[in-house]
C-alpha positions in Angstrom: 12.4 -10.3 -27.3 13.3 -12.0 -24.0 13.2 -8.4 -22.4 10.3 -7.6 -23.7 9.0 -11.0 -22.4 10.6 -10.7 -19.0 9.3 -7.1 -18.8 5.8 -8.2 -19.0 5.9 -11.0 -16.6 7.4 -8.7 -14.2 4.5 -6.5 -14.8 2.0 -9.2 -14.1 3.4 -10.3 -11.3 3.4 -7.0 -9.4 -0.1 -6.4 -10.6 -1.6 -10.2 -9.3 0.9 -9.8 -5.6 -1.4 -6.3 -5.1 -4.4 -7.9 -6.0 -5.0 -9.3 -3.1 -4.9 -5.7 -0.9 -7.9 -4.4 -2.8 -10.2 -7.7 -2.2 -8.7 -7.6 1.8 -11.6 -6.7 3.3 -13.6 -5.4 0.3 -17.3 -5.5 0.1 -19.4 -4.4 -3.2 -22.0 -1.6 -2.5 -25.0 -1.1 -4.1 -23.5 0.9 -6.4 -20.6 -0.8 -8.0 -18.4 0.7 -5.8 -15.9 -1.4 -3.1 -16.0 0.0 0.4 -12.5 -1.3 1.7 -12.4 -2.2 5.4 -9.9 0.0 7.5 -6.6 -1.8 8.2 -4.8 -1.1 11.5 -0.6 -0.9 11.9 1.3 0.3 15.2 4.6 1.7 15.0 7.7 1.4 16.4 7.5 4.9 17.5 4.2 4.2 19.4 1.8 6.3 16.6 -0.5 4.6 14.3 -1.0 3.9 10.8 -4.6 3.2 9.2 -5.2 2.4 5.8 -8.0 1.4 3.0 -7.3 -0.4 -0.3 -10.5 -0.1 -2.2 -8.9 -1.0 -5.5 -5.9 -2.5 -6.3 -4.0 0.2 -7.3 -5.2 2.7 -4.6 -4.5 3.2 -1.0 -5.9 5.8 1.2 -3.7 6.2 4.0 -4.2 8.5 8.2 -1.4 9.4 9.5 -1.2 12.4 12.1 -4.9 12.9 11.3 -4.1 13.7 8.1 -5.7 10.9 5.1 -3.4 10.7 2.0 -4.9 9.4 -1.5 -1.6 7.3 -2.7 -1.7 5.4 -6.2 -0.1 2.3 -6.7 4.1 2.4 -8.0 6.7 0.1 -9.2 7.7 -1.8 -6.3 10.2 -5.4 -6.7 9.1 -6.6 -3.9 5.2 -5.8 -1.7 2.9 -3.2 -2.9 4.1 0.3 -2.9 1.7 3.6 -3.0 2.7 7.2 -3.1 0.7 10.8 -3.2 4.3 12.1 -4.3 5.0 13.4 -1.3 5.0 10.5 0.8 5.1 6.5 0.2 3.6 4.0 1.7 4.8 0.1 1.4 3.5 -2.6 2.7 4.5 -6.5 2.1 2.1 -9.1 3.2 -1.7 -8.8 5.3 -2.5 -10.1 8.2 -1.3 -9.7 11.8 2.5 -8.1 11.9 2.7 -8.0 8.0 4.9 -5.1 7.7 4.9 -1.6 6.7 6.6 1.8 6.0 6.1 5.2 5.4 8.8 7.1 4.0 9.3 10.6 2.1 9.0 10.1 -2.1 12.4 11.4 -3.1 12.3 14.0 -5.9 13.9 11.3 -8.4 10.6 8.6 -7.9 12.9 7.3 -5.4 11.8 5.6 -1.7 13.6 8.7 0.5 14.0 8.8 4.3 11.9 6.4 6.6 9.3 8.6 8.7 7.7 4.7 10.4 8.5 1.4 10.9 4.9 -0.4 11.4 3.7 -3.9 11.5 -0.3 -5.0 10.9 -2.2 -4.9 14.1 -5.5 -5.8 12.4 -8.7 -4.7 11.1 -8.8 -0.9 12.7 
């Protein structure tokens, strides 16, 4: 019972801290639909990092001109997406929240880091 309990709190939990990246910049269109505002990070190898959250379990994220569809996963800590190729976790918003990208290991597992990044602002 109490890990069943503590299960679902955890659950919660994670679901209200990620909450709060969909509604960042989020704007209802005409059609029901929320057009998410692009969010800037620079990285300690000098590239750049720009994503949109327009739900709370979605992130589209450029890199290298390239713009990955990456769905919310378990994370203890920030909000963690991945396309299954590649991850992207973030923890915080705002100016020099913090971010990675990293290859999605074959067992679900974060994998090597590809960037360091921190939040520049809205991109």
């Amino acid at each position: 019972m109490h890990i069943l309990f503590f299960s679902i709190l955890v659950q919660a939990a994670l679901l209200a801290g990620c909450a709060h990246l969909a509604a960042q910049g989020a704007a209802a269109t005409g059609d029901g639909v929320e057009a998410a505002a692009m969010v800037a990070y620079r990285c300690d190898s000098g590239r750049a990092v720009r994503a949109r959250y327009p739900t709370s379990t979605l992130a589209l994220v450029e890199y290298e001109g390239r713009t990955r569809e990456m769905t919310q996963a378990l994370s203890a800590s920030g909000a963690r997406y991945t396309d299954g190729e590649l991850e992207w976790w973030t923890k915080g918003t705002g100016p020099g929240a913090w971010a990675m990208l990293l290859h999605h290991g074959s067992d679900g597992l974060p994998g090597d880091r590809i960037e360091q990044c921190a939040q520049a602002g809205p991109g």
